[in-house]
C-alpha positions as CSV (number, residue, x, y, z in Angstrom):
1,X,0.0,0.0,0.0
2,X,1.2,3.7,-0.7
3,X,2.5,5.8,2.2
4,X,0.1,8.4,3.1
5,X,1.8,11.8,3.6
6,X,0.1,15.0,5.0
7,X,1.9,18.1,5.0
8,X,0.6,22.1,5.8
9,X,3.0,22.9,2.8
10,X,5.1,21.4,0.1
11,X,7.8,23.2,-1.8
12,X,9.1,22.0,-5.1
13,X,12.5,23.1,-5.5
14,X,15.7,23.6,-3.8
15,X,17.4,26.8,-4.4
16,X,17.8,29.5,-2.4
17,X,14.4,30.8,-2.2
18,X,12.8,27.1,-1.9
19,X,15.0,26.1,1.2
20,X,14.2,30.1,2.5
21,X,11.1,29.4,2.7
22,X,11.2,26.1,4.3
23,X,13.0,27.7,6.9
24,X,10.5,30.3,7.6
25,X,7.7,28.5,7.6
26,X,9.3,25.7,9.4
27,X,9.9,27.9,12.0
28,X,6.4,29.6,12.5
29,X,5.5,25.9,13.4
30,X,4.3,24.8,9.7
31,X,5.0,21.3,8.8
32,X,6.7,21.4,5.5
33,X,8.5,19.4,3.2
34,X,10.6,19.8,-0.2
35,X,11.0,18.5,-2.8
36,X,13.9,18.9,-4.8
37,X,14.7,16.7,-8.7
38,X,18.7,17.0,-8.9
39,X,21.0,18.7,-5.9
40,X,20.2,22.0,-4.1
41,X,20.8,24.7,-5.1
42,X,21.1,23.2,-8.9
43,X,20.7,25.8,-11.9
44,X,20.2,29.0,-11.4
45,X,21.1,29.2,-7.6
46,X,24.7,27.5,-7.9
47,X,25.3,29.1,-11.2
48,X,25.1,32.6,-9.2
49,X,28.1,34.8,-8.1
50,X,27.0,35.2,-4.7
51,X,26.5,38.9,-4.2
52,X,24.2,40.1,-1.7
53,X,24.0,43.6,-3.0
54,X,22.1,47.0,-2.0
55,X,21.0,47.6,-5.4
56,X,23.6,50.6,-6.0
57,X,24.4,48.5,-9.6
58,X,21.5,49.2,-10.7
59,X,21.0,52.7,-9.9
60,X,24.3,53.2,-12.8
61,X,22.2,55.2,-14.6
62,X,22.5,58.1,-12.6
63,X,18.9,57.5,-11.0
64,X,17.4,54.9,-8.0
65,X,14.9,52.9,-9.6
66,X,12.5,50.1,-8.0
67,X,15.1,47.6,-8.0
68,X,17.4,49.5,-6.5
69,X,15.2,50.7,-3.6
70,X,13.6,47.5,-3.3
71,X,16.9,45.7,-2.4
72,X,18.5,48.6,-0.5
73,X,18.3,47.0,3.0
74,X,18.8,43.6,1.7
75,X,22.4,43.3,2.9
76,X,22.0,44.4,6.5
77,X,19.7,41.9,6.5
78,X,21.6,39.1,5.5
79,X,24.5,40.2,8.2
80,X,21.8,40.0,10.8
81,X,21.3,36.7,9.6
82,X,24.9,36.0,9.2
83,X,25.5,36.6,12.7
84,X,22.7,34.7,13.8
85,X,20.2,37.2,14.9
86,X,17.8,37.1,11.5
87,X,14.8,35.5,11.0
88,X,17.0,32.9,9.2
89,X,20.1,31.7,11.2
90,X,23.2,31.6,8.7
91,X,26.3,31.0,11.3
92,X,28.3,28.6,9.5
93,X,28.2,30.2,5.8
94,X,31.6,31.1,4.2
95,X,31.8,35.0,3.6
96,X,34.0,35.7,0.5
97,X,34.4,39.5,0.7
98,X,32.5,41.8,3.7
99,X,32.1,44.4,0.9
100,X,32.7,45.0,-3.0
101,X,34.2,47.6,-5.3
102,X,33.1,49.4,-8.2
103,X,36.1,50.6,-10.7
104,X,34.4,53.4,-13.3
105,X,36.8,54.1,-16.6
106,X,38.5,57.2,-16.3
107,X,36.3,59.0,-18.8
108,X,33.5,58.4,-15.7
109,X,35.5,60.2,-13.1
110,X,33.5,63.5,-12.7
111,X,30.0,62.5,-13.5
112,X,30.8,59.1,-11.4
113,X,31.7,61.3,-8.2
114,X,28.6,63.8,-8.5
115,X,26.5,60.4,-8.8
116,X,27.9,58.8,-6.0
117,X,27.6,61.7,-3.6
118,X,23.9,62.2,-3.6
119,X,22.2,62.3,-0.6
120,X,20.3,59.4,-1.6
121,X,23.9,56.9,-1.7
122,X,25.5,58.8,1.4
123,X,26.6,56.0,3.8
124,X,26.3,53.3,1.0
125,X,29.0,53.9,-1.2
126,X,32.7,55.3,-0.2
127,X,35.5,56.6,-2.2
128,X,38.9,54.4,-1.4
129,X,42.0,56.1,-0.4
130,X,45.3,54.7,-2.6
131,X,46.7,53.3,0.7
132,X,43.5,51.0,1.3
133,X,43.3,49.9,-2.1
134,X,42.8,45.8,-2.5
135,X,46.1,44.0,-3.1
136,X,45.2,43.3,-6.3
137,X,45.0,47.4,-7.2
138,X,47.4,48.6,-5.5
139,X,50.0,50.2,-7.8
140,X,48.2,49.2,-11.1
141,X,45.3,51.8,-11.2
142,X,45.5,55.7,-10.3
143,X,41.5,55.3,-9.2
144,X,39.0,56.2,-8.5
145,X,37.6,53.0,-6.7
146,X,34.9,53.4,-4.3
147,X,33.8,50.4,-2.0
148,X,30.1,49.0,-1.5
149,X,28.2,47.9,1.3
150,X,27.6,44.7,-0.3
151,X,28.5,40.9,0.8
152,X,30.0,37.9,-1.6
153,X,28.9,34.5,0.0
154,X,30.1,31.2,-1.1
155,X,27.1,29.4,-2.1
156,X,27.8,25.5,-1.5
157,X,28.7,26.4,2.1
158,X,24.9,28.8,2.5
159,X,23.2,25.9,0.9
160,X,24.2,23.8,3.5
161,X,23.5,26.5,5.8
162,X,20.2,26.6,4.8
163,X,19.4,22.8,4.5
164,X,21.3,21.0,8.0
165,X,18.7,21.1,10.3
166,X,16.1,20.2,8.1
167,X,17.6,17.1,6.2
168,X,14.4,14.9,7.2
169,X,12.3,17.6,5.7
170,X,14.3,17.7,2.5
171,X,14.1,15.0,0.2
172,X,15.0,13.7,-3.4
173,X,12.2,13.8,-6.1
174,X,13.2,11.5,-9.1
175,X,11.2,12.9,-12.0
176,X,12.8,10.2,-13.8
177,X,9.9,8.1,-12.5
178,X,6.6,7.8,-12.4
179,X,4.7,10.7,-10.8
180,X,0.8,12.7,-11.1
181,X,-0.5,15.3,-9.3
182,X,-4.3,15.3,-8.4
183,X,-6.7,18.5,-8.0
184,X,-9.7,18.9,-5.9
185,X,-13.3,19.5,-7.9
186,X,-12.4,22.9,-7.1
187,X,-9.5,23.4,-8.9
188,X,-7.0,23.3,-5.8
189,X,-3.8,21.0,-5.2
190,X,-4.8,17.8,-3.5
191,X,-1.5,15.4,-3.8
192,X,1.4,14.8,-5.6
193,X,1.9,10.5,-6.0
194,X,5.8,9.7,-6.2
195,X,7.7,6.1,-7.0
196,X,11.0,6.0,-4.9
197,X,12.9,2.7,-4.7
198,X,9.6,0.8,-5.8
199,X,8.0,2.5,-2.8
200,X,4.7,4.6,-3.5
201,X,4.1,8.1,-1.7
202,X,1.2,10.4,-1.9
203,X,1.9,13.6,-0.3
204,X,-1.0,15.8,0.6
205,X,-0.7,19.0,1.5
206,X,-3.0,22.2,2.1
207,X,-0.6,24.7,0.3
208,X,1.8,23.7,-2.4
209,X,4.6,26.2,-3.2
210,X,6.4,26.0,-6.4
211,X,9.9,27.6,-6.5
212,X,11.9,25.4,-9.3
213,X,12.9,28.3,-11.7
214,X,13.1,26.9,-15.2
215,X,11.4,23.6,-14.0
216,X,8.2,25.4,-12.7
217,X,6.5,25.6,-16.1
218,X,7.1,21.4,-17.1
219,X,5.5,21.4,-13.0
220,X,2.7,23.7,-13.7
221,X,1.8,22.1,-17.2
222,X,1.4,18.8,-15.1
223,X,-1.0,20.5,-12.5
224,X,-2.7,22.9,-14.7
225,X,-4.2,22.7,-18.1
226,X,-2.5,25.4,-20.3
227,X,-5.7,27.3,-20.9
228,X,-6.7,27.5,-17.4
229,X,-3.0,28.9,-16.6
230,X,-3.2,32.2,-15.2
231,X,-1.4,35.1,-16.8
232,X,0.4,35.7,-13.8
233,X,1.8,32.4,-13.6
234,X,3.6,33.1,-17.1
235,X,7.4,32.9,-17.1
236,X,10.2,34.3,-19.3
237,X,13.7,33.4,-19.6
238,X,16.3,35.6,-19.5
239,X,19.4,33.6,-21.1
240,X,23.2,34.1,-19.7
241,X,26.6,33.1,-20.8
242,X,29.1,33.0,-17.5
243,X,33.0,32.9,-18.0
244,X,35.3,31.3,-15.6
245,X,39.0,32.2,-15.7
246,X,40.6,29.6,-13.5
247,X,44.3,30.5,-12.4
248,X,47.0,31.0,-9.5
249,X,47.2,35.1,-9.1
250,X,47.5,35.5,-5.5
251,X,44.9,38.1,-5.0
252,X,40.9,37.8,-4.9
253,X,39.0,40.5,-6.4
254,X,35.4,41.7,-5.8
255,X,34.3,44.4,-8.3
256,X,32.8,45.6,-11.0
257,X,33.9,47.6,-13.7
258,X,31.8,50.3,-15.3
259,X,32.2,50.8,-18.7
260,X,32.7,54.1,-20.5
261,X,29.1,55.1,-20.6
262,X,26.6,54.7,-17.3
263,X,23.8,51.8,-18.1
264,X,21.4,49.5,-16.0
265,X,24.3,46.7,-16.3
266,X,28.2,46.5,-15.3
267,X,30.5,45.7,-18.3
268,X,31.5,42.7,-16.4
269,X,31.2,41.5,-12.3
270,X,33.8,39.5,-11.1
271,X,34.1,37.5,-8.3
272,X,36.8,35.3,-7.1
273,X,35.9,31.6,-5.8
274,X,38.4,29.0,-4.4
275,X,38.1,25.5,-6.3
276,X,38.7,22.3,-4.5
277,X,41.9,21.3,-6.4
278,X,43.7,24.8,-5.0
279,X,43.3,27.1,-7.9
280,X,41.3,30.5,-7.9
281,X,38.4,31.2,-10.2
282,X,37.4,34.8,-11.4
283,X,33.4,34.2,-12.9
284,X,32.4,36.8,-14.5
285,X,28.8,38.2,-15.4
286,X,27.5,41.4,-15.6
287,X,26.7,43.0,-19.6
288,X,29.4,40.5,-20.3
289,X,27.4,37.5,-19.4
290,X,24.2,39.3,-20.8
291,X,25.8,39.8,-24.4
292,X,27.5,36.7,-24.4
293,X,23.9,34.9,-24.8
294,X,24.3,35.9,-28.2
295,X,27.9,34.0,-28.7
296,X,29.1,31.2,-29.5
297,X,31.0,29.6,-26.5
298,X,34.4,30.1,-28.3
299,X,33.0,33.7,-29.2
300,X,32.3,34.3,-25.9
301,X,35.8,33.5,-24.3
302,X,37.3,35.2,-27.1
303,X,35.6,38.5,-25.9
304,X,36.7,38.2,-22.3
305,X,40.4,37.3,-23.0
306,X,40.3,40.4,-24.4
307,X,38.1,42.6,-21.8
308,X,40.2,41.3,-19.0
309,X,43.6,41.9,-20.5
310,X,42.1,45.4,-21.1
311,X,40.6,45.8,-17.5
312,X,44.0,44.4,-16.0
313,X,47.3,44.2,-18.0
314,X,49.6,43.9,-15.1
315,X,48.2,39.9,-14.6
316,X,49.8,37.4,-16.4
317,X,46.9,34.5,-17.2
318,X,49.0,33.1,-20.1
319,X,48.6,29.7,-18.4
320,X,44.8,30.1,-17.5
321,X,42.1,28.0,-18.2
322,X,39.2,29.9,-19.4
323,X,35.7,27.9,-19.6
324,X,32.2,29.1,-20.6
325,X,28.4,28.2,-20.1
326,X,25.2,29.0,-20.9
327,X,22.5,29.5,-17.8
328,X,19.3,30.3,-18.0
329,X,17.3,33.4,-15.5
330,X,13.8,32.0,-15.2
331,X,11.3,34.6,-14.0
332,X,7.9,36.0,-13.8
333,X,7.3,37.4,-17.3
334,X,6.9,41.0,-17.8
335,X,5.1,43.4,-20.3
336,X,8.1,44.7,-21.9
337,X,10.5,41.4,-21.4
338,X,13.1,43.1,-19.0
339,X,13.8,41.6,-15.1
340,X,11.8,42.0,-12.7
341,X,12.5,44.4,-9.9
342,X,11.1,42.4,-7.3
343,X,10.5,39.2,-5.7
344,X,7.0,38.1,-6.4
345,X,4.3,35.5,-5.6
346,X,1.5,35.1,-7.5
347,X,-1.5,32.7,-6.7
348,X,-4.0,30.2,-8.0
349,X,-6.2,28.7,-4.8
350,X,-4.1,27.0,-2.7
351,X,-1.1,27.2,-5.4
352,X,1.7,29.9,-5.2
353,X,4.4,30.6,-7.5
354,X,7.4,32.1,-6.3
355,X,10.3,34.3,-7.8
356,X,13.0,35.8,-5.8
357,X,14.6,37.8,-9.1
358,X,17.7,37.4,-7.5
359,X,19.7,35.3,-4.5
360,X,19.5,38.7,-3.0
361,X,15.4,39.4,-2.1
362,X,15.4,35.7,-1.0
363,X,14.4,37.2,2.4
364,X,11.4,39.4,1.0
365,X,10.3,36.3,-0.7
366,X,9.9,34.5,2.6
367,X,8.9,37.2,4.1
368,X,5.9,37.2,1.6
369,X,4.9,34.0,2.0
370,X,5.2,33.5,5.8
371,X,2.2,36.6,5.0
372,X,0.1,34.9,3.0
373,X,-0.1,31.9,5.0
374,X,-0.9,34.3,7.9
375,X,-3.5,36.2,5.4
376,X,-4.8,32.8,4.2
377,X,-5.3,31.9,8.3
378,X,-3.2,29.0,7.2
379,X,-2.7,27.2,10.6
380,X,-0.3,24.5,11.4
381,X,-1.7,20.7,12.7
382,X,-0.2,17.8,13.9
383,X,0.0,15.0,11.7
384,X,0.8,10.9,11.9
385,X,3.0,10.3,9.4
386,X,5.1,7.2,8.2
387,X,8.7,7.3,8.8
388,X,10.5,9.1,5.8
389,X,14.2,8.1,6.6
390,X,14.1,5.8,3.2
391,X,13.6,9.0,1.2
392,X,16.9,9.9,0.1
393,X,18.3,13.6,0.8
394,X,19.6,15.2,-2.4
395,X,22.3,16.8,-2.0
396,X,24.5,20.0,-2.5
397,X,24.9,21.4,-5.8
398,X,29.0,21.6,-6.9
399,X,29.7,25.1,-8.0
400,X,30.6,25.5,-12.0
401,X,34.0,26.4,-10.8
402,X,34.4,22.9,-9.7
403,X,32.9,21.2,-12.7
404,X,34.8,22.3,-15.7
C-alpha cells in the first residue's frame, strides 16, 4: 500500500528561495517538506556569483529605480542573519568578501563622483584612499575606486547552511519516474503521488509552493491545463553566458567595472571563488554574461580574453584556463520582457508561485509567503505520518567552478 503523507505545505525546489522558505515557515511551526529533482541549489542558484548587494548597480544610470530601492536593506539583512540574529540563522556560511568595489573608466571620473555623492547613496557607497586599495589594485590603477556595502557569500557552504537542520524535511524527487498530481473539484492541489525505490508516496498538502525556476512551467503544465493557466503564472527566460577564468594570481578580487558610458548593467562583475583542487576562479557576469547569450561559447571566451587583459594588463593569465556556459534566469514574465524588480508570488487557490529575481530578495520572498499563510489563516496541525528516513536527501549542488 502507498505511504500516506500530510503536510501544511510542500515546496518544489531547492534553491535558495525554496530552502528560504522552508526555513521560515518551518519555523512559524508549519509542517513542510521539499522536494527537490537533482541537488540543491542546482541551476540558477549554484550558477550565481553570490553577491548580496544594495542595489547601487543598478541605480548606474544616474537615477534609483524600483530595483534598486527594493533591495537597499537587503544586505543588512543578510548580516543579521549572518551573525545569527535574523529570522534565518546563517552562522556557519563562508563570507567571501565583507564588501565590493566598483572601478568606473576614467572617462566616468566627474559624473561618477557627482552620482555617488547624492544624498540618496551617502553612507552606501565610499571613495577608497590609494593606501587601502585591494592588493590586487594597488600600484596598477591611479583610481578612482569606491567600495560597496555589499556581501559575496560562497554558495555551496549557505546551501548547507540553509538545508542542515532540516535534512528529514528535505528529500529527493526523481522525476525520472513515475509521478501525477491530483486537483480537488475545485481546482486546488490535492496530492502529488511519487515512485521511490519501488516505494509509493502520496503527499498531501494544504498549500503547495512552487519555487523550481526553469522547472516550474514542465510542473505547472502537469497540474494545470495550459488554458486554465493564469497570466500571472507566465514565465520568461532571460538567457546568460558565464565565464570562468581559472588561475593561481594570488589576489581575490570583488568588483565591478563600469564601462565608458553609465547603463542598468556593469560591463563585467567578477568575483573570485576558491576551487577544491587549489586554484582561484574569477566568474564573471554582468553586460558581459548578458551579451555573451548571443555568442558562440568560443565567441564568448574570445571577448573576455580580451576585456580582462584590457581591465587588467599587469596579470599574467598566459597559463589560465578559461571555460564558458550557458544558464538560463527564469522569471515572472513581464510586459516589456526586461527583469523583474522584485521578488514576487503570484497565486491560484491553494497554489503559489514564487520568484525571488535574484539570491538577494530571498528574504522578502519569505517574508511574503510566511504573509500569506498568515493572510490565508493558514494554521499548522499535527500529523501521523510514516517514517520518511528511506527517502533519500539530495544533495549540495558543486559550484561550475568545480565542474569544468
Amino acid at each position: 500500500m502507498p505511504s500516506v503523507i500530510e503536510k501544511d505545505a510542500l515546496i518544489i525546489g531547492g534553491g535558495i528561495a525554496g530552502l528560504w522558505m522552508l526555513n521560515r515557515l518551518r519555523a512559524e511551526g508549519y509542517d513542510v517538506m521539499l522536494l527537490e529533482k537533482n541537488q540543491l541549489g542546482a541551476g540558477q542558484t549554484i550558477a550565481s556569483q553570490g553577491m548580496i548587494h544594495g542595489g547601487i548597480k543598478y541605480a548606474l544610470t544616474g537615477n534609483l529605480n524600483t530595483a534598486s530601492e527594493a533591495i537597499a536593506d537587503m544586505p543588512e539583512h543578510w548580516e543579521a542573519c549572518l551573525a545569527g540574529t535574523g529570522d534565518v540563522d546563517l552562522r556557519g556560511t563562508n563570507i567571501l568578501s565583507k564588501h565590493y568595489y566598483m572601478w568606473p573608466r576614467n572617462s566616468l571620473r566627474s559624473r561618477f563622483n557627482a552620482f555617488l555623492g547624492s544624498k540618496a547613496l551617502r553612507g552606501k557607497v565610499t571613495s577608497v584612499d590609494k593606501e587601502n586599495y585591494p592588493a590586487f589594485f594597488q600600484t596598477h590603477i591611479k583610481g578612482p575606486l569606491y567600495k560597496l556595502k555589499d556581501i559575496v557569500l560562497d554558495v555551496p557552504s549557505l546551501l548547507n547552511c540553509l538545508s542542515k537542520t532540516h535534512q528529514s524535511n528535505i528529500k529527493l524527487f526523481n522525476r525520472d519516474k513515475w509521478w501525477s498530481v491530483e486537483r480537488n473539484a475545485e481546482g486546488e492541489f490535492k496530492s502529488l503521488t511519487m515512485q521511490q525505490d519501488n516505494e509509493t508516496y502520496i503527499i498531501k498538502a494544504k498549500q503547495l509552493i512552487i519555487s523550481s525556476g526553469e522547472g516550474s512551467k514542465d510542473f505547472l503544465k502537469k497540474l494545470i491545463p495550459e488554458k486554465e493557466l493564469p497570466d500571472n503564472m507566465q514565465m520568461q527566460l532571460r538567457p546568460l553566458q558565464m565565464t570562468l577564468v581559472k588561475h593561481t594570481q594570488p589576489h581575490p578580487i570583488h568588483v565591478h567595472c563600469v564601462a565608458d558610458q553609465l547603463t542598468a548593467t556593469p560591463e563585467v562583475t567578477i568575483t573570485t571563488h576558491q576551487c577544491a583542487d587549489g586554484s582561484s576562479a574569477w566568474y564573471l557576469g554582468g553586460e558581459l554574461a548578458e551579451s555573451g547569450a548571443h555568442r558562440t561559447q568560443e565567441e564568448q571566451i574570445q571577448v573576455a580574453q580580451k576585456k580582462i587583459s584590457e581591465l587588467f594588463p599587469w596579470c599574467d593569465l598566459s597559463n589560465a584556463q578559461w571555460h564558458s556556459f550557458f544558464i538560463n534566469r527564469a522569471e515572472a514574465q513581464t510586459k516589456n520582457g526586461k527583469r523583474p524588480e522584485t521578488a514576487s508570488i503570484h497565486q491560484h487557490k491553494n497554489i503559489t508561485l514564487c520568484w525571488p529575481s535574484k539570491l538577494t530578495l530571498a528574504p522578502d520572498l519569505g517574508q511574503q509567503i510566511v504573509n500569506l499563510f498568515q493572510e490565508k489563516n493558514v494554521e499548522p496541525a499535527n500529523y501521523n505520518n510514516p517514517d520518511l528516513s528511506n527517502l533519500n536527501f539530495p544533495g549540495i549542488a558543486v559550484p561550475p567552478w568545480d565542474t569544468m
